[in-house]
Backbone bond lengths (Angstrom), bond angles and torsions (degrees), N, CA, C in turn:
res aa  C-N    CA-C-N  psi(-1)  N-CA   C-N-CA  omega(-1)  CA-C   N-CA-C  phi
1 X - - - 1.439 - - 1.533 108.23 -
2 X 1.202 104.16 127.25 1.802 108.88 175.70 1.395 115.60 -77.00
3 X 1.416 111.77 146.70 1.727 123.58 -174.18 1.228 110.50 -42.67
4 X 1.564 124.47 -35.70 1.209 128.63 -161.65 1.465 109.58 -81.36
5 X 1.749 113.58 -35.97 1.525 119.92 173.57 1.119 100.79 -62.58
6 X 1.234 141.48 -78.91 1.435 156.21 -178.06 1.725 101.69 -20.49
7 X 1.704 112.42 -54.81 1.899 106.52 -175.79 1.407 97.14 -70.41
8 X 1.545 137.01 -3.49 1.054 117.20 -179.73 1.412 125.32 -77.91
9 X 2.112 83.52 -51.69 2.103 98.26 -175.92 1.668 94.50 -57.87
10 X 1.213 125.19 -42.69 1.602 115.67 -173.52 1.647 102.44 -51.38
11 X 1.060 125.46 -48.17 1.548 109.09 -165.42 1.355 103.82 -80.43
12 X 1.859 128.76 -19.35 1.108 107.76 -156.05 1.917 74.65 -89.54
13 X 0.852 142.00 -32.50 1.539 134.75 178.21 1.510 105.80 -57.93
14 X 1.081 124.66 -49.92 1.549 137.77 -174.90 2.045 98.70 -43.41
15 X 1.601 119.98 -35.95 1.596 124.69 -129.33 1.968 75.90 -129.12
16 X 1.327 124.54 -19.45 0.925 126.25 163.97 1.666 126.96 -74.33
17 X 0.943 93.29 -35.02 1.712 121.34 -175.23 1.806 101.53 -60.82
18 X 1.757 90.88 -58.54 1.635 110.85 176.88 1.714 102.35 -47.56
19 X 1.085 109.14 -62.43 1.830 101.88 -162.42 1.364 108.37 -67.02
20 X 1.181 102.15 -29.13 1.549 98.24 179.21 1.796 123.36 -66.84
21 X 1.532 92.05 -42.55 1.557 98.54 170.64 1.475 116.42 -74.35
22 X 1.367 123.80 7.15 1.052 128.64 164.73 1.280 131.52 -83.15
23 X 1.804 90.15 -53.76 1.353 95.81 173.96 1.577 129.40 -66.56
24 X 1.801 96.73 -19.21 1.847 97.03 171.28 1.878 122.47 -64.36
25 X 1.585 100.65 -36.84 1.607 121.24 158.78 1.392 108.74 -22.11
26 X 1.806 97.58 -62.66 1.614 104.19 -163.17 1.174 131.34 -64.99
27 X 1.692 112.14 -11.06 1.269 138.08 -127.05 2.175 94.57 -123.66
28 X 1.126 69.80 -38.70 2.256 98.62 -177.39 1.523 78.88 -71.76
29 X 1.671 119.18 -78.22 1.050 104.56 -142.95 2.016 124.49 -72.65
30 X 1.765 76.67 -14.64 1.952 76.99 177.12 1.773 99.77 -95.06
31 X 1.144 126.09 5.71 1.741 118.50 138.23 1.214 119.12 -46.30
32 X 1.214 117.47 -63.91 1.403 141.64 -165.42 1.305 112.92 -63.60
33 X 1.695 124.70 -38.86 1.335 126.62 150.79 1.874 120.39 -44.56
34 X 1.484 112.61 -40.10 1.353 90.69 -167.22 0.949 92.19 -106.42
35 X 1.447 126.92 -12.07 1.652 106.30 168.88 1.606 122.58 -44.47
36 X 1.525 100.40 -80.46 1.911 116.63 131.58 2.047 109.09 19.11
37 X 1.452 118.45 -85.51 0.698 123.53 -153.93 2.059 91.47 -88.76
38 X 0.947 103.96 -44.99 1.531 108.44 175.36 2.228 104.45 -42.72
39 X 1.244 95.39 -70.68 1.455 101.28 161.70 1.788 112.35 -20.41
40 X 1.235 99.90 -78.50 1.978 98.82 -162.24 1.396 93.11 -55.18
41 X 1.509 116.27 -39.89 1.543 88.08 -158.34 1.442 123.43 -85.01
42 X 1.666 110.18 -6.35 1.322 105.53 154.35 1.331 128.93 -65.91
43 X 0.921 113.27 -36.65 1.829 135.30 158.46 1.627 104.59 -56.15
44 X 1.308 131.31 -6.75 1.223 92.19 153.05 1.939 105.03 77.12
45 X 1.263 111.19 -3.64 1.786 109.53 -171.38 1.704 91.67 -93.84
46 X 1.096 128.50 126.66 1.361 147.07 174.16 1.050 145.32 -140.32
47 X 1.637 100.84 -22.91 1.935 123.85 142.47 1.536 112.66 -128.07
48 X 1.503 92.02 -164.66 1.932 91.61 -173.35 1.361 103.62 -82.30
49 X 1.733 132.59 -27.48 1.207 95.29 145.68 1.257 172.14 134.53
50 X 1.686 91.79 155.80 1.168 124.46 162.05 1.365 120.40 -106.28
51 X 1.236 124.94 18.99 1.482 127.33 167.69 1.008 107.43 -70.77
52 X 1.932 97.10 155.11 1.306 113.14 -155.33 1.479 99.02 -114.73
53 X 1.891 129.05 178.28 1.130 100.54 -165.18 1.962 77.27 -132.06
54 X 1.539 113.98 111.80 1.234 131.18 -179.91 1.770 114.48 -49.78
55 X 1.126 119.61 117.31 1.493 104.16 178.96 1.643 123.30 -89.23
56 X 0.940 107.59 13.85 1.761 120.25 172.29 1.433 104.78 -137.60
57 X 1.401 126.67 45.35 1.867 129.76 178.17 1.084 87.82 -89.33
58 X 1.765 148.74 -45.20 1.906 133.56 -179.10 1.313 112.49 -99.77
59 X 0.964 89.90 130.71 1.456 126.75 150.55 1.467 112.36 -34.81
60 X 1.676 124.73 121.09 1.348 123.31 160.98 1.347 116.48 -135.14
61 X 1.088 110.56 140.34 1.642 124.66 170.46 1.482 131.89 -47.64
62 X 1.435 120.67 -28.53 0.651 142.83 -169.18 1.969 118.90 -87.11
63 X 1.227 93.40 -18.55 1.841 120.97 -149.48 1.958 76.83 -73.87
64 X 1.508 95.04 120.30 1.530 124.82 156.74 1.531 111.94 -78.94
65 X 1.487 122.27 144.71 1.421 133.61 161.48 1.470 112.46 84.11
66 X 1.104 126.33 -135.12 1.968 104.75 -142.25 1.443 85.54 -109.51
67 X 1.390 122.72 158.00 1.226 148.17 -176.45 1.112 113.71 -52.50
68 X 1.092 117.73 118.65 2.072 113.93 176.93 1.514 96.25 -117.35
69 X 1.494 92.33 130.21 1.616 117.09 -173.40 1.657 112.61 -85.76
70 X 1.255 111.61 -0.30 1.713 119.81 -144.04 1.823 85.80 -80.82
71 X 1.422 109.52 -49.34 1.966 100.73 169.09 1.210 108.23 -42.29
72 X 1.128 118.30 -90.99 1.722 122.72 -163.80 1.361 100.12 -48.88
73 X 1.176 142.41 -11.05 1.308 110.34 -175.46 1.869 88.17 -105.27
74 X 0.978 110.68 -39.90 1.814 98.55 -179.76 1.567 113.26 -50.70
75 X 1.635 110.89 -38.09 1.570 101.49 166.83 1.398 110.14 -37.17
76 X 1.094 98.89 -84.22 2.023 120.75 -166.88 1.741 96.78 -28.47
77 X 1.182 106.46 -69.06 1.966 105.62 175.28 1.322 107.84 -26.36
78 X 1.290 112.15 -69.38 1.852 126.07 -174.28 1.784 92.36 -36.81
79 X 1.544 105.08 -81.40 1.076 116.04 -177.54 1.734 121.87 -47.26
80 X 0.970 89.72 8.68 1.938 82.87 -176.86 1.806 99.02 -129.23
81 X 1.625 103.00 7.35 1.846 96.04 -179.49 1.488 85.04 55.85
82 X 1.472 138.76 93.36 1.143 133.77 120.10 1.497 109.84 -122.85
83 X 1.658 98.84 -32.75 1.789 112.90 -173.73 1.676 77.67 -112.46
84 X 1.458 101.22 136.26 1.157 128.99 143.91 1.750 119.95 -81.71
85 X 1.605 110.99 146.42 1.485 112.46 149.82 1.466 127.64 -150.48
86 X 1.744 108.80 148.91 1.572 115.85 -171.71 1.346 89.38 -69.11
87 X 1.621 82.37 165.69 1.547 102.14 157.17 1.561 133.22 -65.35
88 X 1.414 115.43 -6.74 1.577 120.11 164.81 1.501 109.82 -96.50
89 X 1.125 127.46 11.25 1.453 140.91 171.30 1.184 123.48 85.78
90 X 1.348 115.63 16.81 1.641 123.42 -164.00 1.920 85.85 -89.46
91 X 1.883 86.56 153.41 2.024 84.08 175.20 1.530 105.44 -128.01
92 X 1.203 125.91 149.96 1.317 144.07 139.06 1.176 160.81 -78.72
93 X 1.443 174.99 101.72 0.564 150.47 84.43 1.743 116.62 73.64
94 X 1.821 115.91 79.97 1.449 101.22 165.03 1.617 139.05 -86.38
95 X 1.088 109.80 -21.93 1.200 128.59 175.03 1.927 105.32 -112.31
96 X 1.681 89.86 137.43 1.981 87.24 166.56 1.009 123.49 -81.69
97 X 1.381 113.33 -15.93 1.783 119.58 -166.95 1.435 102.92 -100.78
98 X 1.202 136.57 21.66 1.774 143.88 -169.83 1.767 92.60 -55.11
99 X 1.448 104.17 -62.30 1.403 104.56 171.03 1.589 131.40 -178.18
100 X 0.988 136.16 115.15 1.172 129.58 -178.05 1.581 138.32 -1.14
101 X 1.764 129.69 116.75 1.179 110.72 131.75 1.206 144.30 -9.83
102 X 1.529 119.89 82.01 1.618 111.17 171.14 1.912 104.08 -43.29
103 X 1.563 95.79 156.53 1.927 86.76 -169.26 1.059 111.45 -96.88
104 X 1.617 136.28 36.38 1.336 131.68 -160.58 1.480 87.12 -128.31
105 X 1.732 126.17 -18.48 1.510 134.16 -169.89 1.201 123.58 -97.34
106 X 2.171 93.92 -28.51 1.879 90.29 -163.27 1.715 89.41 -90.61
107 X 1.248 70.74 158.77 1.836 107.90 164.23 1.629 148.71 -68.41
């Protein structure tokens, strides 16, 4: 195999690597959405309230071990009017129908 084939399969593996680690990203973070939404509605949070007050909603610098997506994806909610939040930081739930109980969770 010539040098030049060889810099190729590396980049086309290199650009493969990328989408893939992307697409696992996408995959964490739209968990993290229905987890998220799975959460309030076991909780019962559906206005302000009854909002609940999340114990992993910030972000810290400090945070050891594998990446938890549940911030960034509670932003995006906030930001998309699906999760509401008070002014003491507790969140809700605006709509009931956002999305289903997977049936192995609800109650």
């Amino acid at each position: 195999m010539s040098q030049i084939s060889q810099i190729i399969l590396w980049i086309i593996i290199l650009v493969l690597v990328y989408i893939l680690s992307r697409r696992v990203q996408t995959w964490k973070v739209k968990r993290a959405y229905f987890a998220i939404i799975n959460e309030l509605k076991q909780q019962e949070a559906f206005d302000s309230h009854s909002a609940v007050k999340l114990p992993w909603d910030k972000r810290t610098v400090f945070r050891f071990g594998t990446r938890d997506y549940r911030p960034r994806a509670l932003d995006y909610l906030v930001l998309s009017n699906i999760v509401g939040m008070t002014d003491d930081g507790r969140h809700y739930l605006k709509s009931r129908d956002v999305g289903p109980l997977p049936k192995d969770k609800a109650k």
